[in-house]
N, C-alpha and C positions, 0 to 999 in steps of 0.2 A: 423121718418122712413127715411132710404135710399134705393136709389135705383140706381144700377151700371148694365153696359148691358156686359153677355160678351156670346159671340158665338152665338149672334141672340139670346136671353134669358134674362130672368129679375133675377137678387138677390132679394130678400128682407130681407134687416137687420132691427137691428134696436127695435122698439115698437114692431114689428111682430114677430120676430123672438123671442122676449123674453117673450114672451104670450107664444109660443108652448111651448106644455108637453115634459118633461123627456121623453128616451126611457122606453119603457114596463120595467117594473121590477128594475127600479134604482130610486133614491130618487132626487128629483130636485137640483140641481148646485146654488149659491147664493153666492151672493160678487162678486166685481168688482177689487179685488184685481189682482197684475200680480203673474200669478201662474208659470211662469218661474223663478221668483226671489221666492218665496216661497217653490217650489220645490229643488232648491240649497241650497235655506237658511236650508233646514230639513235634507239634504243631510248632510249639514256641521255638525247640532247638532247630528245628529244621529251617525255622523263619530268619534266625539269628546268624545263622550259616551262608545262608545263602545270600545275606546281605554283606559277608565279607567278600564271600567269591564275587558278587556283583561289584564291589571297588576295585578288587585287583583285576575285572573284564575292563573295565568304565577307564583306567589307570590306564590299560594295556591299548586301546583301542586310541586312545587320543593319541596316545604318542607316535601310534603308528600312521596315523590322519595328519597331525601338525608335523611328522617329518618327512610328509609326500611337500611339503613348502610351495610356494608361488600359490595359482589361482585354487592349487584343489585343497589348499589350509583355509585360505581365504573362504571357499565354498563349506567347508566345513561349520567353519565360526560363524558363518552368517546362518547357514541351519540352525546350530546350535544356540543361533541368540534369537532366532525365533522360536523358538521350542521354550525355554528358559520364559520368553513373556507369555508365552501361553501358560506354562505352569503355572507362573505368578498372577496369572490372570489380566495383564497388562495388554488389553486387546481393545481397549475403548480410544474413539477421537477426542482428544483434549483440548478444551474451551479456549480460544484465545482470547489474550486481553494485551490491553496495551499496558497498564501496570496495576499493583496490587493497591485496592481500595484500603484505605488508614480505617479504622474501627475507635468511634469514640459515642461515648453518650454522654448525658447530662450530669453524670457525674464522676465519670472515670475519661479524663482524656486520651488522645491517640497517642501522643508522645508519652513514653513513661520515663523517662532520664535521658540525660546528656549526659558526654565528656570535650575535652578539647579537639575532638574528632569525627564522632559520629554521634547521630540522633538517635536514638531508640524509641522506636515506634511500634505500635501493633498495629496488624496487617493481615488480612486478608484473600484469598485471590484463588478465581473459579481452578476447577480441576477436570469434571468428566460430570456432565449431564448437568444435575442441579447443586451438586456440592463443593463444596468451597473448602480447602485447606486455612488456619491460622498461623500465626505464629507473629513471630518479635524479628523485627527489621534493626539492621544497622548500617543507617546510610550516611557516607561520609557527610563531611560539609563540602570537599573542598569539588568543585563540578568534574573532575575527569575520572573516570574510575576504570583502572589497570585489573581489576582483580573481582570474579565475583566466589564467595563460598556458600556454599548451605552445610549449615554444622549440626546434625541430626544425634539428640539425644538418647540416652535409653530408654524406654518404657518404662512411667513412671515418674520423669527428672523433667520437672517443667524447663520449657523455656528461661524464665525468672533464673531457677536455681543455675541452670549452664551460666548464665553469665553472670553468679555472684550476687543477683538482688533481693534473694533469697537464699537462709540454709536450705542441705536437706540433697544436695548434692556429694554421691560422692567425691573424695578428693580425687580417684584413681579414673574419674569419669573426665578428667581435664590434664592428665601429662599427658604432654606433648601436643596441647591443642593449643593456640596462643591467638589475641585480639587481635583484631585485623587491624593491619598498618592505614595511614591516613586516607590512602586513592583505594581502598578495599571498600567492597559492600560484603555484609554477611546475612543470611536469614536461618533463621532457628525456628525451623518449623514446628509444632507442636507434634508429638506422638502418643498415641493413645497409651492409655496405664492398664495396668493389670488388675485395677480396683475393683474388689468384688463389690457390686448391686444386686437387688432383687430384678430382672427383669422378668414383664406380667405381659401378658396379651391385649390388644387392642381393643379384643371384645370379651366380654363375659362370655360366658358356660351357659346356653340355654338350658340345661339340667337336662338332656335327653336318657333317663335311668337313671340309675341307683348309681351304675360303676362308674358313669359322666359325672354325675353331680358330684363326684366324691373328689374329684380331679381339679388341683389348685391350679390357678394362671400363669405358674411360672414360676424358674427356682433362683438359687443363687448363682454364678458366675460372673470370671474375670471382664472387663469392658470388652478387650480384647478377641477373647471367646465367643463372645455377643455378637461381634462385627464377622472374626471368622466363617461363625456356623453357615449362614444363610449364602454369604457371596459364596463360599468355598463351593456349594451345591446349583452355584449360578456360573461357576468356571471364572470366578475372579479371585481374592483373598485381599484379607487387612493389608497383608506385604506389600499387595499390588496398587492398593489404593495409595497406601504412604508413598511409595515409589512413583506413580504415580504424579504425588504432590512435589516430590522433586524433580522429576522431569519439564511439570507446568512451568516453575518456577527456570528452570533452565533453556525452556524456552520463552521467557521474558529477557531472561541475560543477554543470547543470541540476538533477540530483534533489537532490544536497546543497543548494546553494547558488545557488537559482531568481533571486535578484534581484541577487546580484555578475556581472563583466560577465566574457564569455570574450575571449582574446586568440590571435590563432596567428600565429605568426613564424618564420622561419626564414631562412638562407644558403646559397645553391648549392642541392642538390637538397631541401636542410630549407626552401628559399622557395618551391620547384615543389611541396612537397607540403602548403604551407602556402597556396597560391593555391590551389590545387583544392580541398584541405582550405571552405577562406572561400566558393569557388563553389560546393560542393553541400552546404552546411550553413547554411540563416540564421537558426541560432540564434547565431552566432558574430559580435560585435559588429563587431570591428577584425581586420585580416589585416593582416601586415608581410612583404615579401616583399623581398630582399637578395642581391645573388650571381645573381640569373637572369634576372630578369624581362627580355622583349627577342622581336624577331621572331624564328620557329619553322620560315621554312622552308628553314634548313637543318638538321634534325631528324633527317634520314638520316647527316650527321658526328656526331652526341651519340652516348654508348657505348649498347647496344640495350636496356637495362633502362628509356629512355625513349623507345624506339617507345612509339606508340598508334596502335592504328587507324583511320584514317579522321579523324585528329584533325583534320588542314590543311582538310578538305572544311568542316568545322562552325567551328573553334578555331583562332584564332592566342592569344599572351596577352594579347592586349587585350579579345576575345570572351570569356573566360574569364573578364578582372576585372570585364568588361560586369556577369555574372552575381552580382557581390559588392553593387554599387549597389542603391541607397542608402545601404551599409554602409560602414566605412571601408576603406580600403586606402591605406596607406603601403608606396612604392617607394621603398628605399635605392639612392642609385646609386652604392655601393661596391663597392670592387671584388671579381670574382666569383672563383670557384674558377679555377683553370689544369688542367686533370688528361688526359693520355695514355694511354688504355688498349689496349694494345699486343695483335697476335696475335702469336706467337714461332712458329718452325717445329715442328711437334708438336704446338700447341696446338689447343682449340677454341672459345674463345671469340672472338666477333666484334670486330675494330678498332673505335675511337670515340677521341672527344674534347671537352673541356669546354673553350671559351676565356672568357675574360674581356669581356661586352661593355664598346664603348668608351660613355662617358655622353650623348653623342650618340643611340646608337641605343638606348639607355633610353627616352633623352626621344621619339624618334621613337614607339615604341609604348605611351607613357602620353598622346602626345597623341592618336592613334589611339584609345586606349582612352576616354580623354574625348570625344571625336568621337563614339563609338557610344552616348553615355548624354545624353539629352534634357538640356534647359536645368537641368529641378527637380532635378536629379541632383547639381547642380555640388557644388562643395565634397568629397565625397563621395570622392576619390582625391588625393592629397597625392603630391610627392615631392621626396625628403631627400637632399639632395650629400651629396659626402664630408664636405665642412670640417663642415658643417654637423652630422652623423654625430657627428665626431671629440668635439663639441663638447659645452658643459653642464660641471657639476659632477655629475652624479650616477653612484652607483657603479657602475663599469666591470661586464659577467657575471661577471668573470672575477675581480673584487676582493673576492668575499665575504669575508675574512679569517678563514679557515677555522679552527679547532680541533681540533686530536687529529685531524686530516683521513687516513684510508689507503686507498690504492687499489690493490690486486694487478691487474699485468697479464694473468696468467691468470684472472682474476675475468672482463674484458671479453672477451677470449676467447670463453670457455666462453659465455659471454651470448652473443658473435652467433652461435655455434654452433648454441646452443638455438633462436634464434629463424630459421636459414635453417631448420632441421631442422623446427621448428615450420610457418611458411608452407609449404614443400614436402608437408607431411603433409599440410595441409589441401588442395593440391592432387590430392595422392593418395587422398585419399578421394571428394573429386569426381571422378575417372578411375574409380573402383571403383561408385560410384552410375551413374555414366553410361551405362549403359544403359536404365536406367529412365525417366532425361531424352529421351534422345534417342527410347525409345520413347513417350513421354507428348505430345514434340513430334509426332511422325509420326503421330500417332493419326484426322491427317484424310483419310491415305489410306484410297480405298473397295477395298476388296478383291472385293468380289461378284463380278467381271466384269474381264475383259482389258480391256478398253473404258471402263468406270468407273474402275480403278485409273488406266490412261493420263490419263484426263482431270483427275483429282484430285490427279496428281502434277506438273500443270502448275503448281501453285502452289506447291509447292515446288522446283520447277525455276528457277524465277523468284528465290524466297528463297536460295538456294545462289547461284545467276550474281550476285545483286545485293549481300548482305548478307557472303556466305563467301568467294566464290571474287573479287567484285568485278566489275562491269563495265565497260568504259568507254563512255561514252556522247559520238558522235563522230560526225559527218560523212562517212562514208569519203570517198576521193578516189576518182578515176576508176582503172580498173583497169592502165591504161599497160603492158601485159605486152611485156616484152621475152626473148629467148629464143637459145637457141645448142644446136647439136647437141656433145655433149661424148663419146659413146661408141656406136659400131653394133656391132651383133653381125647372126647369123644370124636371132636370135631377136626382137630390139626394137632401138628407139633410145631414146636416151637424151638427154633436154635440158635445161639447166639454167635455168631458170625468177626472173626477179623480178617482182614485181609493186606495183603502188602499193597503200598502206593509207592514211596520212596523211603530211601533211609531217614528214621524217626517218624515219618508220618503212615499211620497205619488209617485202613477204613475201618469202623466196629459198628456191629448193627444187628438183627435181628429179623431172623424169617420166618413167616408162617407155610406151614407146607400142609394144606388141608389133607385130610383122610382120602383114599376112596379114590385116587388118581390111578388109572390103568395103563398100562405098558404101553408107551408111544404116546401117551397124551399129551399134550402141553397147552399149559392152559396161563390165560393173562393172569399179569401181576402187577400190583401195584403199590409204587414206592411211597409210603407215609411219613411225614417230615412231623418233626416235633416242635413247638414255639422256644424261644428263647427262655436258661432257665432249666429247660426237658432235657429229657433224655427218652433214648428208644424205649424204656422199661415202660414211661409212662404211656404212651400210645400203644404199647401193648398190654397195658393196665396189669403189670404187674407190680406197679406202683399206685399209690390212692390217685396222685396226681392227675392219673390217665380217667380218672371215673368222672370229673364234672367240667371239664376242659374238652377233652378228645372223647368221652361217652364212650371207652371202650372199641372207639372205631377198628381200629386192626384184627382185634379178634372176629368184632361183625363182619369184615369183611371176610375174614376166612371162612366164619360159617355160610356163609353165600358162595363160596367155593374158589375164592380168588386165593392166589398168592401173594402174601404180603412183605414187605418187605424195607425195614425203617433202620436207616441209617443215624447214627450220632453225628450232629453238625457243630459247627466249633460253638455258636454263641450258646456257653455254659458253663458257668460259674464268674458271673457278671464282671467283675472288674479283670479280672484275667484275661478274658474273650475278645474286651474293649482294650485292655493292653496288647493283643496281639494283634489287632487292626493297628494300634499306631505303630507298631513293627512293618506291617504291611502296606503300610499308603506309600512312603519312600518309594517300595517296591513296586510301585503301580500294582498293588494288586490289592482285593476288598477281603471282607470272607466267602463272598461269593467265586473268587479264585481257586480258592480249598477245596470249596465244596463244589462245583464244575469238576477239578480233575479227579477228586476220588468216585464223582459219579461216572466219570467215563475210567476207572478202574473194576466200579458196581460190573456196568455193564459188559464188561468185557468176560468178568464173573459169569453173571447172568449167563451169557453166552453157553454157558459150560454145562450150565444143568439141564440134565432132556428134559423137564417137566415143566419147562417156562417157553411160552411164546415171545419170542426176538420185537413181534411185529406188533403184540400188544402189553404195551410197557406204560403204566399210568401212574400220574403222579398226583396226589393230594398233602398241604399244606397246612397246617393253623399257624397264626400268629405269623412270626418270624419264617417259620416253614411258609407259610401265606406267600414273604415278599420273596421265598426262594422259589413258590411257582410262579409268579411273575416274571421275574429276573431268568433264573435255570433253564427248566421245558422249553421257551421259544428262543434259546439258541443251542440246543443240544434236541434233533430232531427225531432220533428215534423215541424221544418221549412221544407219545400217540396220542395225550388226552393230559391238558393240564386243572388242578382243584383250585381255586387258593381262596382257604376262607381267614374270617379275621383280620385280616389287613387288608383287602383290593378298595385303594379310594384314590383321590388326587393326591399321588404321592409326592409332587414337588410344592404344594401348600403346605402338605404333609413336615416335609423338611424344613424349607425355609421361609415360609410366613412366619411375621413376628406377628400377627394379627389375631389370629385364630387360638386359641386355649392348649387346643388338641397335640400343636404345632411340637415335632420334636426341635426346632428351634429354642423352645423354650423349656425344654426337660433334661434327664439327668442322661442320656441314652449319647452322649459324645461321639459314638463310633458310626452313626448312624449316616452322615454324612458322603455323599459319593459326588466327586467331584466332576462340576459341567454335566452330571445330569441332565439339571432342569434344561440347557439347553439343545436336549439332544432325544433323551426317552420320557414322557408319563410312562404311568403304569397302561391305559390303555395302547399306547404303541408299542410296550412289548407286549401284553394280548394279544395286538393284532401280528405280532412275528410267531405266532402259533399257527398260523392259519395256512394251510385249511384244517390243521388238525381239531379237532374239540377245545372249548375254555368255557370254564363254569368260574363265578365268581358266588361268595356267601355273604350275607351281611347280618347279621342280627341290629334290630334297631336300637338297641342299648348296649353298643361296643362301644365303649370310649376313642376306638383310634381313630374315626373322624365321624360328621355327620352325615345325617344318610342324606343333602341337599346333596355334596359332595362326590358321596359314591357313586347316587345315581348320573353324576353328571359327567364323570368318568366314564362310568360302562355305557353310557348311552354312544359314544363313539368307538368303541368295541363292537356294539349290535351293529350300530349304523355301519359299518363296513363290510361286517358277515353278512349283512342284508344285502348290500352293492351289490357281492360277489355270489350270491347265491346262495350263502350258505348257512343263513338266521339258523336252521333247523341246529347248528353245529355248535352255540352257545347259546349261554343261561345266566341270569340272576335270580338266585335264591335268596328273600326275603322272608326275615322270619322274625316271631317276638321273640329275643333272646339277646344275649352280650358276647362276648369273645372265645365263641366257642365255636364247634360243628353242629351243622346241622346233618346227621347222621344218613337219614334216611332218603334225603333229598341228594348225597351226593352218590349213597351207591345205587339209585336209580339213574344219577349220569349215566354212572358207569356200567351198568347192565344195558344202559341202550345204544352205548358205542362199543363196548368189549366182549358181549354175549352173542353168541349167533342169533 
């Protein structure tokens, strides 16, 4: 037995505590196992699972769509290739131009080699807003031109190296790629590399505190990683810019030269952007795809510049080349890139990896992809062995036998420089629009009325849970609640709680049940979220963790006679938590998915016990738990009263400014990323999908997660609408000297003046 004193009072752990009975009605708790690592671990199986049964639904579903045939496949496909550029983010009007401007300076000319055929030039040519794609032109000499190709490499393999004017390309990155014949044009667009840099912030760290000032500008990661972060949370991606680039470039082919035929090809990630490229373009006659093509779900090992969201729910790449038929498609099953991209300690960018499929499971998803395309279709996708590849007389990419050929390696440099710096701006200026979006979108909220806003904001509560935050949609299992007494005091007890969700995925958590409750009482209670990192022990301070962070909040609030009650949320034990989101994005679903359905499990609980009020049900946050009362509470409405301290600020700066210090753009936190947010929710528009319930926000002025210009400038359109509506009295910000903690006493005064008679 132990015994610890805290506030004039005894605990007793230990032998005692393990003798009390279960609460009334649940089945006693047994095993000494850590049910935080068990909870993740089931989290993970269960995530894994249901991403197989999601291909054999996604498999099953087309086939039954594409053999309804005529207009209602048709309607299908053209859904499906709008959807596919929204994933990709492929949703902007693109620049036109009459042809691509040649790139020379005073010491590196436009032309970099000849042959008896074609010119090789560097090039140019707008894309979307203010950014410009590069790359290496091959323009015949002779004036007719029968044939246009874009030949997209992998990440990493300059332009230079595809065509031989430099090493350093693989050999495997060019069978069955061959120089274009005399009436051919070709362009070799540049694609960004995986090369890690330091990226730093635009602006210094005014030093606001001790825990600010301590906070460097930014860490290491992939170029690629760098372009991802920010669009991904703008509802665009790197894929969609590159794609993008070849589209622009296919419609110069089109205006010039309407009746030559286009061609798009590529190896490694130049064959994934050359599939998508052929799927949401059918002006594009033939697609070559080399190095990738292959089942998708395991998506979550690839480096994270090829998440998409939601992609396994719709897309494997057989669904994808579905969308090219009628059209050609030639699969090489040469061999693919190998590539490791590693996190180091210090770093931030996300682990991943490229393997090489074996030609087995090639052929397994080109028969798949044949499978999903009607009988008329046949012919229509070809695929090409290596020997096969190897073979022919005609000239190699890489054999143009160049002339006066020169390539400066600081030339391609400065080229992917321009061009991450390029797509990231154009990121940046959709962050800086974004308010107008997101107000344009919100435009259907009714304001008039407490009672008309509530109701009009149910359909964006719906778009957030489904479209943003993710839902799962699931069976729950029976509630199975089992329980054990873990700590008594003078004041409450304390029991440790599991409960069933689904097979592998369990809820585990932690309730306080003060003393001194009378027969037929029920009294509010309120759920406490722990930050990333936590666990329930610590908010219930029966960890140190819980004493300079959470100040022991849970117990306080039980001695004030609330119910408490703190669930384990998945973000814990760091890279694990972040591995199981890149399981989940596929899925369209965040961790806020997880944690939505096990709280509508909680509750269901809750339900069950006489001693909790239904109708007063409050929720308080730190950190992480912060952005789960943001996000949670205002779309799951029986919460009555939302907390969130430590994190409520401009949460799309928050994201994706590269400008700001603070920015998790520029930190190690990968998973943090939620796609098309920024154009859709701040953090103050879901506040305001609380309402009319309560929302209290906490800041201490030396939290490093943003500055307090920031915060205030958020919650100030928070107040300002509780104002409109009548209801200022219903929210708060709490300002206080402190950092990244609670402020204790300020928030169970919230709650005693909305929960208390």
């Amino acid at each position: 037995m132990r015994k610890i004193a805290r506030f004039g009072w005894t605990v007793v752990l230990g032998a005692a505590g393990a003798m009390a009975q279960p609460l009334a009605g649940t089945k006693p708790l047994t095993g000494t196992n850590d049910l935080s690592d068990a909870y993740l671990s089931g989290l993970d199986r269960f995530t894994l699972r249901e991403t197989e049964r999601v291909a054999a639904e996604r498999s099953r579903q087309w086939r039954q769509r594409m053999a309804d045939g005529g207009s209602a496949a048709a309607a299908w496909l053209a859904t499906n290739r709008t959807e596919l550029a929204r994933m990709l983010g492929v949703r902007d009007a693109r620049v036109p131009f009459d042809a691509p401007e040649t790139l020379s300076t005073l010491t590196h000319a436009a032309v970099v080699g000849r042959t008896d055929t074609h010119t090789l030039v560097r090039i140019r040519w707008p894309v979307i807003g203010d950014f410009s794609a590069e790359g290496l032109l091959l323009e015949p000499m002779q004036p007719s031109v029968t044939a246009n190709i874009v030949h997209l490499p992998h990440a990493g393999i300059t332009p230079e190296q595809v065509l031989g004017l430099t090493n350093g390309a693989a050999a495997a990155s060019r069978l069955g790629f061959r120089f274009p014949p005399p009436d051919c044009r070709m362009v070799v667009p540049a694609v960004i590399s995986r090369k890690k840099s330091k990226y730093v912030s635009e602006l210094p760290n005014p030093f606001y505190g001790k825990q600010a000032a301590a906070m460097p500008g930014g860490k290491v990661m992939p170029a690629r990683e760098f372009v991802y972060r920010p669009a991904y949370v703008m509802g665009r991606h790197v894929i969609g810019y590159e794609v993008q680039e070849v589209l622009a470039l296919v419609d110069w082919f089109r205006a010039q030269t309407p009746s030559a035929s286009v061609r798009v090809e590529g190896w490694g990630d130049g064959g994934m952007l050359a599939l998508y490229a052929g799927a949401l373009d059918t002006r594009i006659d033939q697609t070559v795809v080399a190095g990738y093509f292959g089942a998708r779900e395991a998506l979550w090992r690839e480096p994270i510049d090829r998440n998409v969201f939601g992609l396994l729910r719709r897309f494997g790449d057989a669904e994808v080349a579905a969308l090219i038929a009628p059209r050609r498609l030639t699969v090489l099953t040469t061999p693919g890139p190998v590539e490791a991209v590693t996190r180091e300690r210090g770093e931030g960018g996300a682990p991943g990896e490229i393997v090489s499929l074996a030609e087995d499971a090639v052929e397994r998803e080109v028969a798949r992809a044949r499978g999903l395309v009607p009988s008329d279709g046949e012919g229509w996708l070809e695929r090409v062995t290596e020997p096969e590849a190897a073979g022919g007389s005609a000239v190699s990419l890489a054999g143009g036998g160049w002339e006066g050929a020169t390539v400066d390696a600081a030339v391609c440099a400065a080229r992917e420089a321009r061009l991450v710096k390029g797509m990231n701006a154009f990121s940046q200026h959709l962050l800086a629009v974004s308010p107008a979006v997101r107000h344009a979108f919100l435009a259907g909220l009714d304001v008039s009325s407490p009672a008309a806003f509530d109701r009009s904001a149910d359909a964006y509560r719906t778009y957030y849970l489904e479209q943003v935050m993710g839902r799962i949609h699931a069976a729950r299992a029976a509630l199975n609640p089992r329980t054990r007494v873990v700590e008594q005091t003078t004041a409450y007890v304390c029991y440790e709680v599991v409960l069933d969700v689904l097979p592998d995925f369990m809820l585990y958590g932690y309730l306080l049940v003060p003393n001194g409750i009378r027969p037929g009482e029920r009294r509010p209670l309120i759920v406490a979220q722990h930050g990333r990192g936590g666990t329930p022990r610590t908010l219930m301070a029966l960890e140190n963790g819980g004493r300079q962070t959470y100040y022991e909040i849970a117990p306080r609030l039980a001695e004030r006679g609330y119910l408490v009650f703190s669930p384990q949320n998945p973000y814990v034990f760091e890279d694990r938590y972040r591995q199981l989101v890149r399981k989940a994005n596929p899925l369209q679903w965040t961790l806020y998915s997880y944690i939505h359905l096990q709280y509508e499990q909680m509750f269901d609980w809750l339900d069950t016990l006489p001693f909790v009020d239904g109708a007063r049900i409050a929720f308080i946050g730190q950190s992480y738990g912060g952005k789960t009362a943001v996000r949670v509470p205002p779309v799951m409405t029986r919460f009555c009263l939302a907390v969130s301290t430590g994190d409520f600020n401009e949460g799309i700066v928050k994201m994706a400014s590269t400008r700001y210090p603070f920015s998790f753009a520029l930190w190690d936190e990968y998973e943090m990323f939620e796609f098309d947010i920024g154009s859709t929710f701040n953090y103050s528009d879901l506040a305001c999908l609380m309402i009319p319930r309560p929302f209290m926000a906490q800041r201490g002025h030396a939290d490093g997660v943003a500055w307090d210009e920031f915060v205030g400038y958020e919650y100030a359109r928070v107040r300002r609408l509780y104002t409109r509506l009548g209801l200022s009295d219903r929210t708060a910000i709490h300002w206080f000297d402190g950092g990244h903690e609670i402020a204790v006493d300020a928030a169970c005064d919230f709650f005693d003046r909305f929960l208390k008679p």
